[in-house]
CHARMM internal coordinates of N, CA and C (Angstrom, degrees):
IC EDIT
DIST 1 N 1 CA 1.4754
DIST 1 CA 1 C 1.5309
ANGL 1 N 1 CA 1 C 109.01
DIST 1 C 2 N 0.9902
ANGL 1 CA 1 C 2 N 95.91
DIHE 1 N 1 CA 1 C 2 N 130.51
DIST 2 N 2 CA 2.0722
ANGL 1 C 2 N 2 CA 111.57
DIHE 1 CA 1 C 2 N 2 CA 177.52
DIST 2 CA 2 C 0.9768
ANGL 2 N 2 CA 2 C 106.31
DIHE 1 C 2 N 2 CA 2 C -93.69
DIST 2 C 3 N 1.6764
ANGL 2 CA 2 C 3 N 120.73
DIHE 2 N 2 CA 2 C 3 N 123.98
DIST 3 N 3 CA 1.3821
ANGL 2 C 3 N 3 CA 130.55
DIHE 2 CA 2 C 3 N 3 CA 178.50
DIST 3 CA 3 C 1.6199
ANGL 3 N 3 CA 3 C 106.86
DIHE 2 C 3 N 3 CA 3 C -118.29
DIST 3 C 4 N 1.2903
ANGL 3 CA 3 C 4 N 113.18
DIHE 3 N 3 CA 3 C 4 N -2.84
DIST 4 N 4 CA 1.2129
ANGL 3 C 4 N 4 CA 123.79
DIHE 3 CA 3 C 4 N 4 CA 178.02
DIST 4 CA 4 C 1.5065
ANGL 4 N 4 CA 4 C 115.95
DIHE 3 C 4 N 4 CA 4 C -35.05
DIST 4 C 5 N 1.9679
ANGL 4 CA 4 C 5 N 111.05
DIHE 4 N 4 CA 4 C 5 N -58.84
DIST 5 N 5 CA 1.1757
ANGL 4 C 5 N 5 CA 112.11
DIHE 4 CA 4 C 5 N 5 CA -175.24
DIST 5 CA 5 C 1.5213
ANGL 5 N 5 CA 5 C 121.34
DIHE 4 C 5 N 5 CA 5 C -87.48
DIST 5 C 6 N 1.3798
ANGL 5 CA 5 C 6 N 108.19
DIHE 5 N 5 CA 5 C 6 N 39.04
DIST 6 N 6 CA 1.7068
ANGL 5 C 6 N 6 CA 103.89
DIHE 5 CA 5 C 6 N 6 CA -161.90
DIST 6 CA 6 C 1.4315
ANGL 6 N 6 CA 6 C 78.38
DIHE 5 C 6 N 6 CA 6 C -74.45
DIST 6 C 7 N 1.8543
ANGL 6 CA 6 C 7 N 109.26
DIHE 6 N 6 CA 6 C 7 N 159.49
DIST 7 N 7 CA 1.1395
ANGL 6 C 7 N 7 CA 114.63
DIHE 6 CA 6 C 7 N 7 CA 148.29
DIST 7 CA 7 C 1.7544
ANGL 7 N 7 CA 7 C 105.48
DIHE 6 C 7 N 7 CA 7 C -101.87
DIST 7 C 8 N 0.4941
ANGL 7 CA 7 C 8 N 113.00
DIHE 7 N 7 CA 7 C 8 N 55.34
DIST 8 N 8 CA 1.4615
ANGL 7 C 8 N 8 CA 103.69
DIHE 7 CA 7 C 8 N 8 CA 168.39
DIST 8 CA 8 C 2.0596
ANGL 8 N 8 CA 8 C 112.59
DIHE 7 C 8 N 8 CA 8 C -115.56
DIST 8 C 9 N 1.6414
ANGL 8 CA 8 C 9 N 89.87
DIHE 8 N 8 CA 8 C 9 N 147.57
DIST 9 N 9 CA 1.4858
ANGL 8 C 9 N 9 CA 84.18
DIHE 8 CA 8 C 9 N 9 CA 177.02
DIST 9 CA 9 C 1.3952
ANGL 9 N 9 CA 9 C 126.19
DIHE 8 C 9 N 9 CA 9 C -120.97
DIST 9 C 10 N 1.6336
ANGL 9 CA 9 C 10 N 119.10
DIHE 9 N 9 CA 9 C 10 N 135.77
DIST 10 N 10 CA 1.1771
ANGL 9 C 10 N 10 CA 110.32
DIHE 9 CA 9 C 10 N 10 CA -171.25
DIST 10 CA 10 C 1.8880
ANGL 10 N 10 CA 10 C 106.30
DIHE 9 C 10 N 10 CA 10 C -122.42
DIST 10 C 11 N 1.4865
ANGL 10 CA 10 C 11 N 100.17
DIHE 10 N 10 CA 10 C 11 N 147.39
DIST 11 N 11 CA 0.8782
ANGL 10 C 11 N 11 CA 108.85
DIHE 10 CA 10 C 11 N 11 CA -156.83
DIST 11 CA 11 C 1.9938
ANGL 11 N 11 CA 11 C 112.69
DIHE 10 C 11 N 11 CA 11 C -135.64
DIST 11 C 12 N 1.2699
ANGL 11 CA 11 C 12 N 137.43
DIHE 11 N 11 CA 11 C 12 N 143.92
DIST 12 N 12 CA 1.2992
ANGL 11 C 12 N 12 CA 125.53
DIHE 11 CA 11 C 12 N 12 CA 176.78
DIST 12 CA 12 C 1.4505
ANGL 12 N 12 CA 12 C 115.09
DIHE 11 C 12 N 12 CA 12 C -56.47
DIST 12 C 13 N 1.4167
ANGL 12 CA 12 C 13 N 110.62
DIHE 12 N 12 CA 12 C 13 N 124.30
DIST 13 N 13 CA 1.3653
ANGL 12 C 13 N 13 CA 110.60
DIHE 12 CA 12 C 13 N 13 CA 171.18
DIST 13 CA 13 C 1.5696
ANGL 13 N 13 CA 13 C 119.54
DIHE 12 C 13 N 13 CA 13 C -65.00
DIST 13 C 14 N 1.5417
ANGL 13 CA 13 C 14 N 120.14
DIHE 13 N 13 CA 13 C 14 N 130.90
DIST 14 N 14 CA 1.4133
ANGL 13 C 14 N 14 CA 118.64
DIHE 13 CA 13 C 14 N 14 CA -179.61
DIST 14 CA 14 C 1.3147
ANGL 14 N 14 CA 14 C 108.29
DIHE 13 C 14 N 14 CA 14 C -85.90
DIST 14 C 15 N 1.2454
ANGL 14 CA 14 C 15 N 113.91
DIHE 14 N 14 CA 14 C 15 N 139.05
DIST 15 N 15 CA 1.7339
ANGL 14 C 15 N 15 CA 111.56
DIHE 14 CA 14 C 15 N 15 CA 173.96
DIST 15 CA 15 C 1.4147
ANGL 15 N 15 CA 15 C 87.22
DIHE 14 C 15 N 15 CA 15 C -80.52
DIST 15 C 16 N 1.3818
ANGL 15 CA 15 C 16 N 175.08
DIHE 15 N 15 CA 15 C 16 N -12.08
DIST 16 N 16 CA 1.1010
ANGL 15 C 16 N 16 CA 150.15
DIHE 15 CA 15 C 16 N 16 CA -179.72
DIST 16 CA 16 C 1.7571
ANGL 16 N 16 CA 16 C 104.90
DIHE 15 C 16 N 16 CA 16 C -91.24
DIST 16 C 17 N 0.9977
ANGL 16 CA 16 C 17 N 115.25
DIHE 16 N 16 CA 16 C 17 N -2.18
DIST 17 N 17 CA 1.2751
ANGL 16 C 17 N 17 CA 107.45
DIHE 16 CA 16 C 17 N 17 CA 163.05
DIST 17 CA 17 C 1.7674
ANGL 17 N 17 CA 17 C 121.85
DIHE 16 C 17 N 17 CA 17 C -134.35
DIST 17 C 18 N 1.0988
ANGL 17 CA 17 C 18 N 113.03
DIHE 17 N 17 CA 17 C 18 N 108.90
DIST 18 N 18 CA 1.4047
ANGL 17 C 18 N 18 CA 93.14
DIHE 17 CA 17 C 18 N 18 CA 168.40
DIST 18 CA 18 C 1.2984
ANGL 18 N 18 CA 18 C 156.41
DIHE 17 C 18 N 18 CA 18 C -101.48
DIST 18 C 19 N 1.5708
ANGL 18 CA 18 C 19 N 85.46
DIHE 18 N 18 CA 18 C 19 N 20.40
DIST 19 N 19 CA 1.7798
ANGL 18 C 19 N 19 CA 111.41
DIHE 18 CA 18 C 19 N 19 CA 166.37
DIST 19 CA 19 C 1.4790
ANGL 19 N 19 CA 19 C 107.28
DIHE 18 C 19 N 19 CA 19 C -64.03
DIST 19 C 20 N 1.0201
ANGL 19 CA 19 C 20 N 144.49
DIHE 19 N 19 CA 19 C 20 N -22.48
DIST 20 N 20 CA 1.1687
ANGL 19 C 20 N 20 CA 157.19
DIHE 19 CA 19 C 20 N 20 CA -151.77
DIST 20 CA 20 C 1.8478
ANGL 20 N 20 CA 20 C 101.87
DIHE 19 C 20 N 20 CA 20 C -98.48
DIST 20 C 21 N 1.2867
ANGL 20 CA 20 C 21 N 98.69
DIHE 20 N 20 CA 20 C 21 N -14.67
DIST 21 N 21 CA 1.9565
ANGL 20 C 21 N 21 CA 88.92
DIHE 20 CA 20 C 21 N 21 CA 179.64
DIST 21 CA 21 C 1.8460
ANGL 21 N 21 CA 21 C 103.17
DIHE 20 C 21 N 21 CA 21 C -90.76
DIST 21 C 22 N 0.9194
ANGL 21 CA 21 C 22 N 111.73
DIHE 21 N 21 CA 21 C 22 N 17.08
DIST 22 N 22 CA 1.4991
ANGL 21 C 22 N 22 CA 120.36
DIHE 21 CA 21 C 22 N 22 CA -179.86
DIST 22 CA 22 C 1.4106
ANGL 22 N 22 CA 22 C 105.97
DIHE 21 C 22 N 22 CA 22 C -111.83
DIST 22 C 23 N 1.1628
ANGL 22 CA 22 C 23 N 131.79
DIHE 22 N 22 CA 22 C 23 N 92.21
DIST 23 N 23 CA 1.5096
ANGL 22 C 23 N 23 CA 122.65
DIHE 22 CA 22 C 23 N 23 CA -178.26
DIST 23 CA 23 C 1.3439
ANGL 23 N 23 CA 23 C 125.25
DIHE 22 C 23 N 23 CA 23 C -67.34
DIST 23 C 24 N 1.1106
ANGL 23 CA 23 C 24 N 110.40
DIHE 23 N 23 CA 23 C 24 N -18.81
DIST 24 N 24 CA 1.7267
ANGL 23 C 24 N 24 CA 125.32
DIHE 23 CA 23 C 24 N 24 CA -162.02
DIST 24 CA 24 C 1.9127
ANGL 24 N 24 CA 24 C 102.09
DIHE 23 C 24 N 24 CA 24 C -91.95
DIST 24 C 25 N 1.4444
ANGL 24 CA 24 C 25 N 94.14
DIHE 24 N 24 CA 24 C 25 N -26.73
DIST 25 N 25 CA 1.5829
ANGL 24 C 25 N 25 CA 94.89
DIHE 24 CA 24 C 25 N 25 CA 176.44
DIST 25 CA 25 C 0.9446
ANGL 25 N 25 CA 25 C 123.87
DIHE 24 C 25 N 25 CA 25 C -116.53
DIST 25 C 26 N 1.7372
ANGL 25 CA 25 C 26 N 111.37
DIHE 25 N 25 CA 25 C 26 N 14.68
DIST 26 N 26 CA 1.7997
ANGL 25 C 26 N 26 CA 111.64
DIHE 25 CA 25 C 26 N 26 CA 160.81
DIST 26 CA 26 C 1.8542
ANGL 26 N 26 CA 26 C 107.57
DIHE 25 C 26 N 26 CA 26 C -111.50
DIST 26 C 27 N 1.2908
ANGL 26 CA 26 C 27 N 120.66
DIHE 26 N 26 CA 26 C 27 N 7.26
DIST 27 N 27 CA 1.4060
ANGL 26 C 27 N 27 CA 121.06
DIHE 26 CA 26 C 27 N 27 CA 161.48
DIST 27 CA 27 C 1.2246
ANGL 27 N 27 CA 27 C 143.97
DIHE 26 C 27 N 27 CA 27 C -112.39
DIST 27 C 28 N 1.2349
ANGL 27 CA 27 C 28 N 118.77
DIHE 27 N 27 CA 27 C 28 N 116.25
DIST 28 N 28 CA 1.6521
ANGL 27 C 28 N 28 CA 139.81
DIHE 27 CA 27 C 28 N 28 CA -157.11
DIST 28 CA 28 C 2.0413
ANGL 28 N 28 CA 28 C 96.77
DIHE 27 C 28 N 28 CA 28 C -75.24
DIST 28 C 29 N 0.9860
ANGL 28 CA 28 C 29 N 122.57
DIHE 28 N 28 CA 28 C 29 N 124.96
DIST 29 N 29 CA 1.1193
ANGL 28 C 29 N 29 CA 132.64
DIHE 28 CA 28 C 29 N 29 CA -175.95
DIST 29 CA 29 C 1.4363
ANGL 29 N 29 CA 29 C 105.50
DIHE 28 C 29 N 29 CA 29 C -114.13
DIST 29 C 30 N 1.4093
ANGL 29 CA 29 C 30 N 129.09
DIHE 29 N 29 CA 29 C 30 N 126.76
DIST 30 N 30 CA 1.6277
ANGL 29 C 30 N 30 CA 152.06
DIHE 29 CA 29 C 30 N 30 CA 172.43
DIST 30 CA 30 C 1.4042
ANGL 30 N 30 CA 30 C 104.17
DIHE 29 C 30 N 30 CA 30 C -129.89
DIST 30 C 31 N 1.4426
ANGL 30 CA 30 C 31 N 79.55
DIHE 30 N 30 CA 30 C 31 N 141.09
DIST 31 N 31 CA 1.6113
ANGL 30 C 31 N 31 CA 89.80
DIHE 30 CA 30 C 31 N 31 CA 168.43
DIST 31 CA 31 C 1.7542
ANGL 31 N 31 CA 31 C 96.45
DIHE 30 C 31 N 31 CA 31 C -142.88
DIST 31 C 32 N 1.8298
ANGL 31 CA 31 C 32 N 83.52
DIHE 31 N 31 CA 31 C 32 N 124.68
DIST 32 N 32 CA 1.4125
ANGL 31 C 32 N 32 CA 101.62
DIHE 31 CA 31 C 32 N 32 CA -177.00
DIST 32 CA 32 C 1.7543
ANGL 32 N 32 CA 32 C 116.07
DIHE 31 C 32 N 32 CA 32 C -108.61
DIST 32 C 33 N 1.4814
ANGL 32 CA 32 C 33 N 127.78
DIHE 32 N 32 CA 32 C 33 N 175.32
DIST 33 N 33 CA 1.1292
ANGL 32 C 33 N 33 CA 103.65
DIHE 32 CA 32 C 33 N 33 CA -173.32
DIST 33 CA 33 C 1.8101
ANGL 33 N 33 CA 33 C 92.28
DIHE 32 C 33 N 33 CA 33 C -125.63
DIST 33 C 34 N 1.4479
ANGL 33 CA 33 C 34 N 118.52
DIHE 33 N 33 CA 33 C 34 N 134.78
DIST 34 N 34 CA 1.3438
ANGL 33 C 34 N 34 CA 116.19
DIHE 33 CA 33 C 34 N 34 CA 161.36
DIST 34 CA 34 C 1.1488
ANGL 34 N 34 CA 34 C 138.48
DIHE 33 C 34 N 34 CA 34 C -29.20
DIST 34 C 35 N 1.5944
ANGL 34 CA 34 C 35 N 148.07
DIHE 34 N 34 CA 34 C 35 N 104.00
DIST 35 N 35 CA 1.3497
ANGL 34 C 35 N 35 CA 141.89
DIHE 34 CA 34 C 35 N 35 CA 171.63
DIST 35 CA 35 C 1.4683
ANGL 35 N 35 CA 35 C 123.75
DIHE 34 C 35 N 35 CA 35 C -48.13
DIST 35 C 36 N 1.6585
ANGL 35 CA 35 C 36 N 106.96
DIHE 35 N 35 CA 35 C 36 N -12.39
DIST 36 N 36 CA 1.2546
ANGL 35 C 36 N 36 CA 106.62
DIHE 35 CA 35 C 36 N 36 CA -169.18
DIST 36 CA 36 C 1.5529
ANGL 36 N 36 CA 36 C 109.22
DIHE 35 C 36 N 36 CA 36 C -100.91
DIST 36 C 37 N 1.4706
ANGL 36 CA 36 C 37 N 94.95
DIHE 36 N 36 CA 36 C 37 N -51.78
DIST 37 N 37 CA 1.7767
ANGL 36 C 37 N 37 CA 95.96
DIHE 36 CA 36 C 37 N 37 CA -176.82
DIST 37 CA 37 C 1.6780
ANGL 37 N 37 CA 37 C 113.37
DIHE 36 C 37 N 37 CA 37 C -116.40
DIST 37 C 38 N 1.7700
ANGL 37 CA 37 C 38 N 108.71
DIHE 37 N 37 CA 37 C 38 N 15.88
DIST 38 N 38 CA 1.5056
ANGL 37 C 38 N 38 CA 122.81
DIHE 37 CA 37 C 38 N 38 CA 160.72
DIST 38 CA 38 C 1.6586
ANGL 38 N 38 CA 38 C 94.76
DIHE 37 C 38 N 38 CA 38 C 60.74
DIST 38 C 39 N 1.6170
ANGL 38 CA 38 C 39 N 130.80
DIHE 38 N 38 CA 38 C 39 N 23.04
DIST 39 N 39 CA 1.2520
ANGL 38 C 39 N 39 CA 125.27
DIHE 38 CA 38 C 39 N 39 CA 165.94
DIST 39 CA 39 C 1.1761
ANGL 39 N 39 CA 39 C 110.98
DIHE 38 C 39 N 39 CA 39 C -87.72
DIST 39 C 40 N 1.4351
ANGL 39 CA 39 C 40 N 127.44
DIHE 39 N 39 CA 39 C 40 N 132.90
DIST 40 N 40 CA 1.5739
ANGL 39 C 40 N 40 CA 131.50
DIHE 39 CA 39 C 40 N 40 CA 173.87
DIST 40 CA 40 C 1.8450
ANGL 40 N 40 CA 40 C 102.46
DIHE 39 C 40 N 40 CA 40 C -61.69
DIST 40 C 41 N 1.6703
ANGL 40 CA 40 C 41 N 94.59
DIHE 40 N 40 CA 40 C 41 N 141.81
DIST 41 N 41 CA 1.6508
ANGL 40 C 41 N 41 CA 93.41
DIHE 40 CA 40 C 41 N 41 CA 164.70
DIST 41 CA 41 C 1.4723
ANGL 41 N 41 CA 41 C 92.27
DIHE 40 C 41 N 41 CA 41 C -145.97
DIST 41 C 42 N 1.6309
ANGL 41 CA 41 C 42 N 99.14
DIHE 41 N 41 CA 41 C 42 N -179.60
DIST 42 N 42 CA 1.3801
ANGL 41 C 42 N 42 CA 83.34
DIHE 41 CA 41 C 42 N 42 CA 177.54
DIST 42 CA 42 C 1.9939
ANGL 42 N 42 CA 42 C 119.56
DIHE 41 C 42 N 42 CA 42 C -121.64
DIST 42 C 43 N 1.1508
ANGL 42 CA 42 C 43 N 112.47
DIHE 42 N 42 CA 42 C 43 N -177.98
DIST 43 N 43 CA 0.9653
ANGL 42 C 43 N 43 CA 113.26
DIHE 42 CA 42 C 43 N 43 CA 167.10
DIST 43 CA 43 C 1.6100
ANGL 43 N 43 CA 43 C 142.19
DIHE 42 C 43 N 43 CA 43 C -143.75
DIST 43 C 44 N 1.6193
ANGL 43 CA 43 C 44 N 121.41
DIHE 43 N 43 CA 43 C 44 N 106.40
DIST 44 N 44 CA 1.2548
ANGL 43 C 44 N 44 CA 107.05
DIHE 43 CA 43 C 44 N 44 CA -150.49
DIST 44 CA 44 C 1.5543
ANGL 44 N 44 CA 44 C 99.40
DIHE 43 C 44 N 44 CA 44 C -94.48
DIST 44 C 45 N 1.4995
ANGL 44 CA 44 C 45 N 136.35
DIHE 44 N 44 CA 44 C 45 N 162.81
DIST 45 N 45 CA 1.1827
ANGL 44 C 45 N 45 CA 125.01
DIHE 44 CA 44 C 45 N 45 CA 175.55
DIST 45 CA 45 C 1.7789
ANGL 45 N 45 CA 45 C 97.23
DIHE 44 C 45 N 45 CA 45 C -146.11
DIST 45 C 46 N 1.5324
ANGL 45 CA 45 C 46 N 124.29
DIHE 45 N 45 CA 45 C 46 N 129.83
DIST 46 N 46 CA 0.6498
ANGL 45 C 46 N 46 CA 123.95
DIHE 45 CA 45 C 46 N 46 CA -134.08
DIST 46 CA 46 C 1.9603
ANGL 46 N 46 CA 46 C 94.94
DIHE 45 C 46 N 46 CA 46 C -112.98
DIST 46 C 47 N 1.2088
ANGL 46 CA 46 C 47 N 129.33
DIHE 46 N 46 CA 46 C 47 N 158.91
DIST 47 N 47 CA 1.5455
ANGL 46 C 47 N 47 CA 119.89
DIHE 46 CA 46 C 47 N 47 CA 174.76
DIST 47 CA 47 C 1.5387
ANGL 47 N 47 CA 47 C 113.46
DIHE 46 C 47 N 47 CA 47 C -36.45
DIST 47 C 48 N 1.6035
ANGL 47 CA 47 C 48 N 99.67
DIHE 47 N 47 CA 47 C 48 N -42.41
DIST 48 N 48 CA 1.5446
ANGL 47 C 48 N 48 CA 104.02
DIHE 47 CA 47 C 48 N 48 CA -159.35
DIST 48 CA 48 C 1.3780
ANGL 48 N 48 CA 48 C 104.77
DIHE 47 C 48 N 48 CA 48 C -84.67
DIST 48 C 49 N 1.2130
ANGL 48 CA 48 C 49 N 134.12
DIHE 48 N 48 CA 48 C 49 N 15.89
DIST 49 N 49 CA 1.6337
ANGL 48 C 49 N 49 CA 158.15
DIHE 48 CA 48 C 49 N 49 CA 157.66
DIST 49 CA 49 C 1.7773
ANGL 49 N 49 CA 49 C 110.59
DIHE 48 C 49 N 49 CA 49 C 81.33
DIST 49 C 50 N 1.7502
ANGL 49 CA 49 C 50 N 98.19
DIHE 49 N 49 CA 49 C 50 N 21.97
DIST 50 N 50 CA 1.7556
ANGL 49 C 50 N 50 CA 95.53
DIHE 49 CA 49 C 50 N 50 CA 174.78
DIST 50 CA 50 C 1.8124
ANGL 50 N 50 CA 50 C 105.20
DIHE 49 C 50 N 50 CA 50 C -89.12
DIST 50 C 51 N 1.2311
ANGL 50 CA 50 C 51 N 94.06
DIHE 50 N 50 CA 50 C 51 N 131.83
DIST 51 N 51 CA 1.6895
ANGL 50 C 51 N 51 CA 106.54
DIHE 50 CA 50 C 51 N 51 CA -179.25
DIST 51 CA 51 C 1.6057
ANGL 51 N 51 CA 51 C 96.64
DIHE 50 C 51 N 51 CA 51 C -101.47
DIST 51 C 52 N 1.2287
ANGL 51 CA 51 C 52 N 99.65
DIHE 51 N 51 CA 51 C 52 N 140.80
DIST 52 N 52 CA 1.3620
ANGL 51 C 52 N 52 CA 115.20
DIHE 51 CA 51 C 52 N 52 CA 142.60
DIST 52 CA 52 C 1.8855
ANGL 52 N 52 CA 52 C 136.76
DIHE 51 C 52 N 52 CA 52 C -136.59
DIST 52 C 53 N 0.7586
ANGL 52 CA 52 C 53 N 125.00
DIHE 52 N 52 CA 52 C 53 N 156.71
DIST 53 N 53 CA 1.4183
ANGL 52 C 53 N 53 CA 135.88
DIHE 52 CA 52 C 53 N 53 CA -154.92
DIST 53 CA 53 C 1.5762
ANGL 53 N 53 CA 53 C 110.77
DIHE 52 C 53 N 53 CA 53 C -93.92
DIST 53 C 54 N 0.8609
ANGL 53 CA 53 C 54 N 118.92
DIHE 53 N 53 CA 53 C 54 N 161.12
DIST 54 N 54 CA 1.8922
ANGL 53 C 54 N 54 CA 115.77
DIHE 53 CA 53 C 54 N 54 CA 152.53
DIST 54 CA 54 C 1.4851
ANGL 54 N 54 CA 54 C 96.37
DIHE 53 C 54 N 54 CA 54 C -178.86
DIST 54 C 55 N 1.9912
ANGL 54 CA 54 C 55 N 104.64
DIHE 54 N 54 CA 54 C 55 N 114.75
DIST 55 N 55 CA 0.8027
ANGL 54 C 55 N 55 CA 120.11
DIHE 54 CA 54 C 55 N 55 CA -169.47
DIST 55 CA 55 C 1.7668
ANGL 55 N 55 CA 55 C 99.70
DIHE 54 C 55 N 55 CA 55 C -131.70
DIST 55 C 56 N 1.7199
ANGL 55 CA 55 C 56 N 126.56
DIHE 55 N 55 CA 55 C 56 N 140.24
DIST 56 N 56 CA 1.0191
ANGL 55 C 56 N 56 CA 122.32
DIHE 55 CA 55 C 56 N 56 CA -177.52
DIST 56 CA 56 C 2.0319
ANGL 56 N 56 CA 56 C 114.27
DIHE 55 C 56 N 56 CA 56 C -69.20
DIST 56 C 57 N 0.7724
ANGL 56 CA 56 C 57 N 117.07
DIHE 56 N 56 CA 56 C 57 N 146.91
DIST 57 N 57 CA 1.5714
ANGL 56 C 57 N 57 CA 120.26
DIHE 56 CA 56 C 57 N 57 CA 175.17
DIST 57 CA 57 C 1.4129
ANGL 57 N 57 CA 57 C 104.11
DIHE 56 C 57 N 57 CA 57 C -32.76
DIST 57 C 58 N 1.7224
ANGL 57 CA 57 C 58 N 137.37
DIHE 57 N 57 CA 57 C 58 N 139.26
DIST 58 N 58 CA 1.3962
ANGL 57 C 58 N 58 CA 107.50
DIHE 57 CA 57 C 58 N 58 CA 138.57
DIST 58 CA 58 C 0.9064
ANGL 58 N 58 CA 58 C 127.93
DIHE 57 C 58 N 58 CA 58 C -78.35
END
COOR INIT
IC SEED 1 N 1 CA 1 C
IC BUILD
């Protein structure tokens, strides 16, 4: 199993916060579309401000 393309983001849990042990309700999900090949990918960005991408090959 390939986990390579997860978009999902994981991040260190802060003990000063513990909204943050819920992953699903500290990440903002966009979906943007490529300038190059106009394919939607997406993009999740997380409270703790780590982004990650998932974009198909061109």
């Amino acid at each position: 199993m390939n986990l390579s393309e997860s978009t999902y983001v994981l991040w260190p849990i802060s003990n000063s916060s513990s909204s943050q042990t819920v992953h699903q309700d500290t990440t903002i999900q966009n979906i943007n579309r490529c300038g190059i090949c106009s394919q939607l990918f997406t993009r999740k960005i997380s409270l703790g401000g780590h982004i990650s991408r998932y974009h198909p090959k061109h």
